[in-house]
C-alpha positions as a printed NumPy array, in Angstrom:
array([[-14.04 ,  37.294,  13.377],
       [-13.311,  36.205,   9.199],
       [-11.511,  37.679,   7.474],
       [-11.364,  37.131,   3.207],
       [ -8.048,  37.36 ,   1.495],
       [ -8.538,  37.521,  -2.688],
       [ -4.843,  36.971,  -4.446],
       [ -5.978,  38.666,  -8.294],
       [ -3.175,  36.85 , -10.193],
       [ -2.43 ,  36.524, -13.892],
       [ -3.615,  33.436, -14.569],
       [ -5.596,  32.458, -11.522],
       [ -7.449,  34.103,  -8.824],
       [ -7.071,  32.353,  -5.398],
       [ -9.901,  33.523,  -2.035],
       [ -9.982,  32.398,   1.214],
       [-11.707,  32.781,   4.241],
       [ -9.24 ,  32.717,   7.455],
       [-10.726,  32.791,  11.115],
       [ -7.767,  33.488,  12.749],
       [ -6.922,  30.097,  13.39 ],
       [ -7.857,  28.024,  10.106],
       [ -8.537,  28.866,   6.896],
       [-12.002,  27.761,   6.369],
       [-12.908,  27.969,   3.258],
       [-10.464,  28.789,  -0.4  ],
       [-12.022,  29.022,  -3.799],
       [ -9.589,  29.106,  -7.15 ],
       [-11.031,  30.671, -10.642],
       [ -9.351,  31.327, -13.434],
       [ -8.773,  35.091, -13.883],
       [-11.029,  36.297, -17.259],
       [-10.164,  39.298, -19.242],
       [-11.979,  41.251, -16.924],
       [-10.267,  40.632, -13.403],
       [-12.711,  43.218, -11.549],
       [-15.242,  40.745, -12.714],
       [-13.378,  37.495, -11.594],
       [-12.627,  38.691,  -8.057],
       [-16.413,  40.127,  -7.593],
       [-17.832,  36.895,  -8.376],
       [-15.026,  35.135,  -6.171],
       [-16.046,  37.065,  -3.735],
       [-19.763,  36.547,  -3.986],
       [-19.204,  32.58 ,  -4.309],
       [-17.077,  32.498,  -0.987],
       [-19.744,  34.145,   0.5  ],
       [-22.007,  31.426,  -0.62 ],
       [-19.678,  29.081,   0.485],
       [-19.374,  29.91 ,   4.517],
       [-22.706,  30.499,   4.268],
       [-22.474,  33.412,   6.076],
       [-24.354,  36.543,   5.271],
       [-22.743,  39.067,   7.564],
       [-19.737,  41.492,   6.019],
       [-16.692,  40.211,   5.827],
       [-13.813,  42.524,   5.93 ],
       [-11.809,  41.782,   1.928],
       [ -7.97 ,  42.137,   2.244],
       [ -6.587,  41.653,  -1.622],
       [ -3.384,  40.999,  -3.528],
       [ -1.899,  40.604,  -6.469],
       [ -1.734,  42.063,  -9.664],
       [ -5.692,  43.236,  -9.339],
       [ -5.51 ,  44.238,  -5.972],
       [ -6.662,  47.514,  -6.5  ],
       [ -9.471,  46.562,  -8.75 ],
       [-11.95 ,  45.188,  -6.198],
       [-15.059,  48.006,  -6.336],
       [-16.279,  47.196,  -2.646],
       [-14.716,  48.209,   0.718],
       [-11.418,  46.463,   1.309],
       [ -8.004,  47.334,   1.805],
       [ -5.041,  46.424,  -0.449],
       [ -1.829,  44.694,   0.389],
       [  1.877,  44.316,  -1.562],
       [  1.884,  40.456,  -3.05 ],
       [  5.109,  39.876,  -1.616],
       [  4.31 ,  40.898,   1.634],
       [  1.522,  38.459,   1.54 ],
       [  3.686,  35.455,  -0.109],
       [  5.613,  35.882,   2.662],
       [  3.118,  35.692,   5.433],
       [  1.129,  32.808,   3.685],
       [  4.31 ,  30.813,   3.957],
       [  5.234,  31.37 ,   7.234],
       [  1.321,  30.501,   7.989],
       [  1.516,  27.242,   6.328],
       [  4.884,  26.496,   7.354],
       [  6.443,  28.194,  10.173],
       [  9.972,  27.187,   9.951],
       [  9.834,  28.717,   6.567],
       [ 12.728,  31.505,   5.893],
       [ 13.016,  31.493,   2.225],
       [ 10.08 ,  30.823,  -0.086],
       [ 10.307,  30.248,  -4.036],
       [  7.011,  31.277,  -5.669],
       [  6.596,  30.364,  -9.148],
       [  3.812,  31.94 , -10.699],
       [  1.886,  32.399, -13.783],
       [  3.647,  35.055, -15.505],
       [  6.25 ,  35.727, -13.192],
       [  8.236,  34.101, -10.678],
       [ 10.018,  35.501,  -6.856],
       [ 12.056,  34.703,  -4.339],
       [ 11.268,  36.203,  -0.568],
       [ 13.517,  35.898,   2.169],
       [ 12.439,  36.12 ,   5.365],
       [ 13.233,  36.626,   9.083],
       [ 12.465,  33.985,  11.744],
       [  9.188,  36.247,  12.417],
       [  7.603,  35.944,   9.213],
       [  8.495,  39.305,   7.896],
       [ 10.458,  40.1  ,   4.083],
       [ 13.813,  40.908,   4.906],
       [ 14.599,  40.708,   0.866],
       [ 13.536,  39.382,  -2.115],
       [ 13.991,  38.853,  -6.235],
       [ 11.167,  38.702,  -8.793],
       [ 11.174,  37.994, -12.291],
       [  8.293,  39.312, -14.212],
       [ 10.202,  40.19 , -17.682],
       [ 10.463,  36.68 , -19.03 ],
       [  8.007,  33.926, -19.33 ],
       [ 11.249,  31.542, -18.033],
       [ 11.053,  29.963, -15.22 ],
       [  7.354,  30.648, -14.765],
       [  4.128,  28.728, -14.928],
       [  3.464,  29.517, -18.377],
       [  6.868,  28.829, -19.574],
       [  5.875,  24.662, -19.078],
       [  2.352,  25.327, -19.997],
       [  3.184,  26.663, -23.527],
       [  5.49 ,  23.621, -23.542],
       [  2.932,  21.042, -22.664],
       [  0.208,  22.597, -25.11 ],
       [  3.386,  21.592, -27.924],
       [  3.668,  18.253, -26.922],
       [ -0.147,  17.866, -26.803],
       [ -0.715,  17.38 , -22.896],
       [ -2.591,  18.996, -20.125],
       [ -0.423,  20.563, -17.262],
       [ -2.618,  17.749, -14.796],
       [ -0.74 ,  15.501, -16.682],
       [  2.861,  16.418, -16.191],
       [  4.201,  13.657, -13.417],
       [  2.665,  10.772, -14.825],
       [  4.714,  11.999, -18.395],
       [  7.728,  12.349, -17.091],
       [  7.976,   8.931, -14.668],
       [ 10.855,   7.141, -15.572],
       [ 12.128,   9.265, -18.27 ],
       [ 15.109,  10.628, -18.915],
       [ 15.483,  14.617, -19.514],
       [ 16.842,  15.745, -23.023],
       [ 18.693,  18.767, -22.902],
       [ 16.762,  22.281, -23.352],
       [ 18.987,  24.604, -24.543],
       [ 16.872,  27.401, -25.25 ],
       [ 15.269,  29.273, -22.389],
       [ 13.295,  31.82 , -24.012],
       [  9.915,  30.385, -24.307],
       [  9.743,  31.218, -28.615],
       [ 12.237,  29.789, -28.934],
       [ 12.077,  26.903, -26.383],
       [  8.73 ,  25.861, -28.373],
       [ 10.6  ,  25.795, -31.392],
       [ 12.871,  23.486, -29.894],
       [ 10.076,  21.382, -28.368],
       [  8.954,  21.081, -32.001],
       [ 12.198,  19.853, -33.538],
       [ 12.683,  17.322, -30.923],
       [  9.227,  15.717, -31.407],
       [  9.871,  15.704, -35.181],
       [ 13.159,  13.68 , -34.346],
       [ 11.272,  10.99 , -32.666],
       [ 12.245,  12.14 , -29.212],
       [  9.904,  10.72 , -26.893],
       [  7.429,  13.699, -25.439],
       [  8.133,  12.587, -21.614],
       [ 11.81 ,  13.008, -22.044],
       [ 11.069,  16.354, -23.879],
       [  8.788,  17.052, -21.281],
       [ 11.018,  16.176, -18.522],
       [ 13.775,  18.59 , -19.996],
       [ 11.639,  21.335, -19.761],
       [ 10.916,  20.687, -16.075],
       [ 14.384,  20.303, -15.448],
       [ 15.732,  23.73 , -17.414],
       [ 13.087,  25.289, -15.011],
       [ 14.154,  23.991, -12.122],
       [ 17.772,  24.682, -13.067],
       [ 16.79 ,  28.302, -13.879],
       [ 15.123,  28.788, -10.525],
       [ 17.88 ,  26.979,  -8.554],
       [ 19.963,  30.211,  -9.893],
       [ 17.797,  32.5  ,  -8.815],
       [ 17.324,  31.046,  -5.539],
       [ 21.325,  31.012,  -4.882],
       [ 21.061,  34.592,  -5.332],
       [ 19.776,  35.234,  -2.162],
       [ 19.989,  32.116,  -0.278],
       [ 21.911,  28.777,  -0.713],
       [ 21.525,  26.803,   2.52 ],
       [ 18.239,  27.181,   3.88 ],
       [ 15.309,  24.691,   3.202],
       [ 12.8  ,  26.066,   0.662],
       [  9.272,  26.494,   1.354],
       [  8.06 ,  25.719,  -2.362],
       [  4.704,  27.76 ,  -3.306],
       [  2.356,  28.507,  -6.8  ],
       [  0.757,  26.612,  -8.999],
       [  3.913,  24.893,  -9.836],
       [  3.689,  23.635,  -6.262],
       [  1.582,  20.686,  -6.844],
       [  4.16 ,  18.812,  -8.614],
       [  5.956,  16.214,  -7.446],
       [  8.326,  16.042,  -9.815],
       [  9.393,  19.739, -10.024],
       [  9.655,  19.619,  -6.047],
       [ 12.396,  16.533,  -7.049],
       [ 14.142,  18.59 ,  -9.661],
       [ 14.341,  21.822,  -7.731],
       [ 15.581,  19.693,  -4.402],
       [ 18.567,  18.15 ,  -7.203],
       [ 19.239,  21.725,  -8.458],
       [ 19.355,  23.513,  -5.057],
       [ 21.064,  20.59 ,  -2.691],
       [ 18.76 ,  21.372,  -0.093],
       [ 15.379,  20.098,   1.525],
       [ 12.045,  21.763,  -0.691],
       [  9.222,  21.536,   1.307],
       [  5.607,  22.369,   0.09 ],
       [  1.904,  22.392,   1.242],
       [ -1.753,  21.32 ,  -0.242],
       [ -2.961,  25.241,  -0.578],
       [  0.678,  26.651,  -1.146],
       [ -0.897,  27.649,  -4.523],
       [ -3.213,  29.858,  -2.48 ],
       [ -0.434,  31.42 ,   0.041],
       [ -0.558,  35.272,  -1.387],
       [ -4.676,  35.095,  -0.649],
       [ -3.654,  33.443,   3.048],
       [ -1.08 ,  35.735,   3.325],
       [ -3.585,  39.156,   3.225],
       [ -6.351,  37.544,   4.997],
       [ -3.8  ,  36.317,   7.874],
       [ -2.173,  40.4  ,   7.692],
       [ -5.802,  41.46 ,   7.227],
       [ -6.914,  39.388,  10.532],
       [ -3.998,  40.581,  12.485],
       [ -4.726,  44.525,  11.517],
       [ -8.053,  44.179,  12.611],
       [ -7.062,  42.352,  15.889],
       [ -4.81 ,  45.274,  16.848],
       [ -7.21 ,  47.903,  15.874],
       [ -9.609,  46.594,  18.628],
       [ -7.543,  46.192,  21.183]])
């Protein structure tokens, strides 16, 4: 049995295809204006890319979850981070997601399951495109954000609204700062930010690091200085809310057969 999980986020969409041991097969698109649209033709492409033509049961998240038009069966994002995290990493009891537009914190029980969580979706702070708008000001891609900021030295942020943040960005480069210490401030002001938000629910616990943000080597470094304890990560943690409902889809399923 497959089973597709579709995570309709606010800057990317992330699909999978889980068999109920591996995930087989992920896609990630960015999400258009029309995010029916996006995770139809996700959907279609991951078809294309098993190569299977038989039906296979659609379990979605995220912020479009409800949008999809064909048969499938919504699921709560957190829920799903949560899963998708204990799936890739099963010592995992506290994940720190940090998303496009928003960014959470899910605690959960030795089983898997939210016991609690935070989430911040009122301020582009301490969220992916918090350190995108900053890397578009100091005229770099987001691919290029560890090779900037090897062996510099941060320069304080002070600001952490992102208008304002930018403004700062600006003034700094007009100063003659270099852009990977700038750059490197803005990491760490994130980090710093999420470290806070992390301590609100947990502050001894290893971290199971997940997102876009994820891929980063140096934000894993910061956040580790910040929160004093291990960060761990994995190659698809960006896709863990799209694991997450295809793993809960797969499981559902399983029972309902029995």
């Amino acid at each position: 049995m497959k089973i597709m999980g579709i995570d309709s986020g606010s800057t990317t969409t992330k699909g999978v295809i889980f068999n109920g041991t591996h995930v087989t097969h992920t896609l990630i698109v960015p999400t258009s204006y029309n995010p029916k649209s996006t995770m139809e033709n996700l959907q279609l492409a991951l078809h294309k890319l098993s190569g299977d033509d038989e039906h296979i049961p659609v379990y979605t998240t995220g912020y479009g979850r409800d949008l999809l038009s064909s048969k499938k069966q919504s699921i709560t994002e957190i829920t799903c981070h949560g899963a998708g995290a204990a799936f890739l990493n099963a010592d995992t009891t506290t994940v720190l997601d940090i998303g496009g537009q928003d960014s959470k914190v899910i605690q959960l029980d030795v089983k898997g399951n939210v016991i609690d969580f935070l989430m911040n979706d009122k301020c582009a702070a301490g969220t992916g495109r918090f350190i995108e708008v900053m890397m578009r000001t100091l005229h770099k891609d987001l691919l290029e954000l560890d090779d900037l900021v090897t062996s510099h030295t941060p320069v304080k942020i002070s600001s952490m609204c992102a208008v304002f943040a930018e403004s700062e960005v600006i003034s700094l480069l007009a100063k003659g700062i270099d852009p990977g210490d700038i750059a490197l401030g803005v990491l760490d002001s994130i980090c710093e930010r999420s470290a806070h938000f992390v301590k609100r629910l947990n502050r001894d616990a290893p971290i199971f690091f997940s997102g876009g943000l994820a891929q980063s080597k140096s934000i894993k470094i910061s956040l580790e200085k910040h929160l004093g304890v291990p960060v761990h990560t994995h190659e698809k943690a960006q896709l863990v809310g799209a694991i997450g409902a295809a793993v809960i889809g797969y499981r559902k399923l399983s029972a309902s057969r029995l």
